[in-house]
C-alpha positions in Angstrom: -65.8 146.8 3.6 -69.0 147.1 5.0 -69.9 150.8 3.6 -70.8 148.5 0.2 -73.0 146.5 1.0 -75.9 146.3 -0.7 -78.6 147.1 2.1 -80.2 143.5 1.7 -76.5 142.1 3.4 -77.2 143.8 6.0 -80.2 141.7 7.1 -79.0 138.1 5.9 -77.5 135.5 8.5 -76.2 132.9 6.7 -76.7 129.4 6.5 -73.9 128.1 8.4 -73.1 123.9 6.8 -71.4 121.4 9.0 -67.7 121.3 9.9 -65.3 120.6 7.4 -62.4 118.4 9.2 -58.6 119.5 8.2 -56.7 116.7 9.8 -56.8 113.1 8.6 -58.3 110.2 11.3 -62.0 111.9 11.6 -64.9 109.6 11.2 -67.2 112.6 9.9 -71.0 111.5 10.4 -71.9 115.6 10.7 -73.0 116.2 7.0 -75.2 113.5 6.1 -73.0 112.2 3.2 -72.9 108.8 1.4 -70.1 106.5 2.9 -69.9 104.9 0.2 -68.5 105.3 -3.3 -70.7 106.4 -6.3 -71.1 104.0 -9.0 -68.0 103.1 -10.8 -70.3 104.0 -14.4 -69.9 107.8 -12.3 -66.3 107.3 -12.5 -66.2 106.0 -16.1 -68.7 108.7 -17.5 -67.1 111.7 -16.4 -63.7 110.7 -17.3 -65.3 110.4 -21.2 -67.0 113.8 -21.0 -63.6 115.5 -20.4 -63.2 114.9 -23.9 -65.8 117.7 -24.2 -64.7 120.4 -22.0 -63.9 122.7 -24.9 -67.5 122.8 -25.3 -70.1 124.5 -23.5 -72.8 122.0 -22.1 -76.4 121.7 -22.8 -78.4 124.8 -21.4 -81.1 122.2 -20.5 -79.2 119.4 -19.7 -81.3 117.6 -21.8 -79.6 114.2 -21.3 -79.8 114.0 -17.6 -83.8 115.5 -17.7 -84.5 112.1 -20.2 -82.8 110.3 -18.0 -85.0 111.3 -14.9 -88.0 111.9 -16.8 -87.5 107.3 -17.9 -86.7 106.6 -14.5 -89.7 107.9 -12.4 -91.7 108.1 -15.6 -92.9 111.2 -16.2 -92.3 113.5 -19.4 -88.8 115.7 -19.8 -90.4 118.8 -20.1 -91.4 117.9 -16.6 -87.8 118.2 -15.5 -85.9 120.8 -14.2 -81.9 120.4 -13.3 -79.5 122.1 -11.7 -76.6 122.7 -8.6 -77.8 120.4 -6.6 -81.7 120.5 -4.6 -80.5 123.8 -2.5 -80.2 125.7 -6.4 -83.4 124.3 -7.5 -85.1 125.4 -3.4 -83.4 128.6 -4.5 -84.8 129.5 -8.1 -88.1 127.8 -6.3 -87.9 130.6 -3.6 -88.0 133.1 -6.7 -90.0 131.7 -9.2 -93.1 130.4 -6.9 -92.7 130.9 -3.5 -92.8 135.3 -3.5 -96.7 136.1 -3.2 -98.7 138.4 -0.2 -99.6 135.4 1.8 -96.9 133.6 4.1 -94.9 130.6 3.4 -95.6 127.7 6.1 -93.0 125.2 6.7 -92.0 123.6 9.9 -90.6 124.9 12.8 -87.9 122.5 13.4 -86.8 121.7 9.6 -84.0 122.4 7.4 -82.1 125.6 8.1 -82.0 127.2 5.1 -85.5 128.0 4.5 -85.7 130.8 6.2 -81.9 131.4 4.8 -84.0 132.2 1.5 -87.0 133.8 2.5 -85.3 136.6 4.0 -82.5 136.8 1.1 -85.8 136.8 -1.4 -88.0 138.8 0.7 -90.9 135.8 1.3 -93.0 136.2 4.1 -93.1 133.1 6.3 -94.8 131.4 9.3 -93.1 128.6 11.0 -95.6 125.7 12.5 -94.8 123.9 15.1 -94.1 120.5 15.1 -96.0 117.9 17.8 -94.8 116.7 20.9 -92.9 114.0 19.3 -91.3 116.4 16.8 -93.8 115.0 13.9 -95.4 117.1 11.2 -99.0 117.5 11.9 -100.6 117.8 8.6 -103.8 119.5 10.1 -101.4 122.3 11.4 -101.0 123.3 7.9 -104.9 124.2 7.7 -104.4 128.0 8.0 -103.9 130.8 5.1 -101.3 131.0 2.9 -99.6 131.3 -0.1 -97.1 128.1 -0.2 -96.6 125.3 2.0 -93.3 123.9 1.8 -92.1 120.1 3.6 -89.1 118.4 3.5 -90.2 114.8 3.8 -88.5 113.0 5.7 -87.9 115.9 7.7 -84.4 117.1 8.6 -83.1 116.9 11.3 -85.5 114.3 12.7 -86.0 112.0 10.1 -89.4 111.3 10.6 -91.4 110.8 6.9 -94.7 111.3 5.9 -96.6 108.7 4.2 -98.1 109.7 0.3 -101.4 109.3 1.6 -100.4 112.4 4.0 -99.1 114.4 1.1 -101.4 114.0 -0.8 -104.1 115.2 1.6 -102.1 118.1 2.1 -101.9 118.4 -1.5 -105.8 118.5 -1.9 -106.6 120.8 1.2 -104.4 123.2 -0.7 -105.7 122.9 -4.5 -105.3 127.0 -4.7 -101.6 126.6 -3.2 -98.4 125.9 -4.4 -97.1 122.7 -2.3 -93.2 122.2 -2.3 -92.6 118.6 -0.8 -88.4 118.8 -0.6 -86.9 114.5 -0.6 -83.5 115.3 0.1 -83.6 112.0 2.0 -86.8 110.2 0.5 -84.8 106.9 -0.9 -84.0 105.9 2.3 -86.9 104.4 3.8 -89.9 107.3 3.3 -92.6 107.1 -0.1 -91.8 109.3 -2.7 -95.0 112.2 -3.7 -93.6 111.7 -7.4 -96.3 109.7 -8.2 -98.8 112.2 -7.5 -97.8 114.8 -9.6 -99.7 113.4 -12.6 -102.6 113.9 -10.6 -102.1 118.0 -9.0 -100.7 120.9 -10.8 -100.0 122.6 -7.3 -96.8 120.1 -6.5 -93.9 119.9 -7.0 -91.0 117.6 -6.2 -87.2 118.6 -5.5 -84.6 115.9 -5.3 -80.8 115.6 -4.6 -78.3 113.3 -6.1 -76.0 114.0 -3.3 -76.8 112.0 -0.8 -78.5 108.4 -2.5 -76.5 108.7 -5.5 -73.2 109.3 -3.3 -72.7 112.6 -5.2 -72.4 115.3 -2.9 -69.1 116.7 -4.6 -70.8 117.1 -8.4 -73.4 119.0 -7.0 -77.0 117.5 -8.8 -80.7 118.2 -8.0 -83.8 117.8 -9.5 -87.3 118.9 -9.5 -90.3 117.4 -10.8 -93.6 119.0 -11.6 -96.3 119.7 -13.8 -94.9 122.1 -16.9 -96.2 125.4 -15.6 -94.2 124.9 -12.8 -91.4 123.7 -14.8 -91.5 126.9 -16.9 -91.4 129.4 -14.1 -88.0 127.7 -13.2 -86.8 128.0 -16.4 -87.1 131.6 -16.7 -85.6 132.3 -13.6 -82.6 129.8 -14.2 -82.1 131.5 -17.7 -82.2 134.7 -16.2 -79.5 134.0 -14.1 -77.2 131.3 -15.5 -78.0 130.0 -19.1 -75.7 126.8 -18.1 -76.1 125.9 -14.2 -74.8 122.2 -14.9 -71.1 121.6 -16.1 -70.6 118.5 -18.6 -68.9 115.9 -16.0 -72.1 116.5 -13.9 -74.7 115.9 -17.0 -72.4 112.5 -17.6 -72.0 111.2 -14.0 -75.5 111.7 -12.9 -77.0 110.1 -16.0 -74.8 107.1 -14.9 -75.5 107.2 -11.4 -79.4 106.9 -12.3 -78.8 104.1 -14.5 -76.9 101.9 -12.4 -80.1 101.4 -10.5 -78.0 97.9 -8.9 -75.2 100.0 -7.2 -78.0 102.6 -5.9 -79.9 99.9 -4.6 -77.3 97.8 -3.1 -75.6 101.2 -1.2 -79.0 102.3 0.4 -79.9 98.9 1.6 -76.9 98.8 3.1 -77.0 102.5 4.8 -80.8 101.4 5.9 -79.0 98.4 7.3 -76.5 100.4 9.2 -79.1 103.1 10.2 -81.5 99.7 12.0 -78.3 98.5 14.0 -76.8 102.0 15.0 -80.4 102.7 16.6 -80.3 99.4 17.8 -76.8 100.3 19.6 -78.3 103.7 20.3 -81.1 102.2 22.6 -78.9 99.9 24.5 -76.6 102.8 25.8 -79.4 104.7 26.8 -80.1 107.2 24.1 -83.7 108.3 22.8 -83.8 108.5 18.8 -86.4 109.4 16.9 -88.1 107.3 14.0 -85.7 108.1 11.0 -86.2 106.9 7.4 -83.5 109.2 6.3 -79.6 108.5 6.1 -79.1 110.3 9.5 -81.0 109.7 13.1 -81.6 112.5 15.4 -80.7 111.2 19.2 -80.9 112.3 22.8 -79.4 110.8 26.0 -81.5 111.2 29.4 -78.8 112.1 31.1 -76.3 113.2 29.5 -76.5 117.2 27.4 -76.2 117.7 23.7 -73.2 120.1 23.8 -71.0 118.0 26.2 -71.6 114.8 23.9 -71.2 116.7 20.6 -67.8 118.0 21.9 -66.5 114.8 23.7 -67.1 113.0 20.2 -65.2 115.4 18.3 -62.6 115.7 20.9 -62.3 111.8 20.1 -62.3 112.3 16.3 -66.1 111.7 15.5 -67.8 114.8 14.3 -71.6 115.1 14.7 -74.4 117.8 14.3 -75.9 119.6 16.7 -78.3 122.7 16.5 -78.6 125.6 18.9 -82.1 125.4 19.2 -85.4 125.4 21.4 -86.4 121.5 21.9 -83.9 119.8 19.7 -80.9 121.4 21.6 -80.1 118.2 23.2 -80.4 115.8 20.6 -77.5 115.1 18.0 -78.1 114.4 14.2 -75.9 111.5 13.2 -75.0 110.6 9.8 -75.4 106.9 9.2 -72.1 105.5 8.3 -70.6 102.4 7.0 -70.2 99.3 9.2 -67.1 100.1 10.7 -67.8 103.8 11.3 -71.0 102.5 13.1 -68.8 100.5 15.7 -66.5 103.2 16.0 -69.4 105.5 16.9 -70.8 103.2 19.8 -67.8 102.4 21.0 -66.7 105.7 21.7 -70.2 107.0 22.4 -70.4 103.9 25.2 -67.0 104.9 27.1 -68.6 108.5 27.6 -71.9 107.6 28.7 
């Protein structure tokens, strides 16, 4: 009942995630999922680690943070883990993000932001993307206390180049800058590289969605070890043991089956080139996406009508309810065959 609520419920509208189909036959391109399998090491590692299940797991996860530490080449301590990127965004919210100054982040960008700041009481601007949707990284050039970017942007899939990050990076030496790549091994330059280099960044990855691990729940961030640290205590102060054993084992051996992971996202980037392709023949306007999902538009026809026309014929797609984008549908790259499906369904209603 409502007359318990803690007054902060009061104020919170949730994030609201994509559709979850119940019936069988629904080629689901809404949630920007890997069509294809994780690496059968994934498979093989986590059925050993039930062998441990008795135990508790490392607090630290100290396995999987070596593991990423080797693999972009940066030290372990510079590694934080946990429930995938949205828990590390969370205890990053907490830990960093809380000061007198606003937050800036985009106008048009991923949902949940502003999901946090009001459940952790952060002050926040939004700025405006462009014309053409794009992040303007002069926009940014204002006070504040934090300036957070998912790069490539969701929904639009547009990316920033490094060079761009990093010169947002340096016009904020006395700010903490969050660059979120939920979507970065897709097609967009990771900022990793630069974090050798600035103590005010810091990185936040997924496994979920390059890895083909959305169900284990994995995320990342990388920074310099202050940053690291303030995660820590927060994490510890709230779970001791955010990640479960079969999630330490699979996503070790999803990062070191760097064949499988290269093989799947050349083939999603394949896909994504031929559905925009198909896109622009039928008439639709899509945006320049380097993610795993393109955001489209039809001249003529609205966003609601196609969104429910597909999913009256068994394809699910985003939409959002929202200034500017309200016409355009985000659309999870699929595999080959769910492509074709798409177009050819998407062609009869046009």
């Amino acid at each position: 009942m409502s007359r318990f609520w803690s007054s902060v419920v009061h104020s919170l509208t949730p994030y609201v995630p994509g559709e979850q189909p119940k019936r069988d036959g629904i080629i689901k391109l809404n949630t920007n999922e890997n069509p294809y399998e994780p690496s059968p090491r994934v498979l093989a590692a986590i059925a050993s680690a039930t062998e441990r299940l008795r135990l508790y797991p490392n607090p630290r996860a100290a396995s999987l943070c070596e593991t990423i530490a080797a693999y972009y080449r940066v030290a372990p301590e510079e590694v934080f883990v946990g429930n995938g990127s949205d828990e590390i965004l969370a205890h990053t919210f907490q830990a960093l993000l809380k000061h007198d100054a606003p937050l800036l982040f985009p106008d048009i960008t991923y949902s949940f932001y502003p999901v946090w700041c009001r459940l952790y009481g952060v002050r926040y601007e939004e700025v405006p993307l462009d014309a053409a949707l794009r992040v303007r990284i002069a926009d940014f050039r204002r006070p504040c206390s934090a300036v957070l970017l998912p790069n490539p942007n969701a929904p639009t899939g547009i990316g920033l180049s490094r060079e761009a990050i990093e010169t947002l990076v340096a016009e904020h030496p006395h700010q903490l800058v969050v660059i979120d790549e939920a979507y970065v091994d897709f097609g967009a330059e990771s900022a990793v590289p630069l974090v050798a280099h600035h103590d005010n960044l810091l990185i936040v990855q997924t496994l979920s969605k390059s890895r083909a691990l959305a169900g284990l729940r994995v995320g990342f961030a990388i920074g310099q070890r202050p940053l690291i640290e303030a995660l820590e205590r927060v994490k510890s102060s709230f779970n001791s043991y955010p990640l479960d054993c079969l999630a330490i084992a699979g996503a070790v051996a999803a990062i070191n089956d760097d064949a499988w992971f290269q093989e799947t996202r050349e083939r999603i980037i394949a896909n994504r080139e031929w559905l925009v392709r198909a896109f622009f023949e039928l008439g639709f306007e899509v945006l320049p996406s380097v993610a795993n999902f393109v955001f489209a538009r039809h001249r003529n026809h609205g966003g609601a009508r196609l969104a429910a026309e597909l999913r009256e014929r068994g394809v699910l797609v985003r939409r959002f309810e929202k200034p500017r984008i309200e016409d355009f549908l985000r659309i999870t790259v699929g595999t080959e065959e769910q492509c074709r499906s798409l177009i050819a369904v998407a062609g009869r209603l046009i």
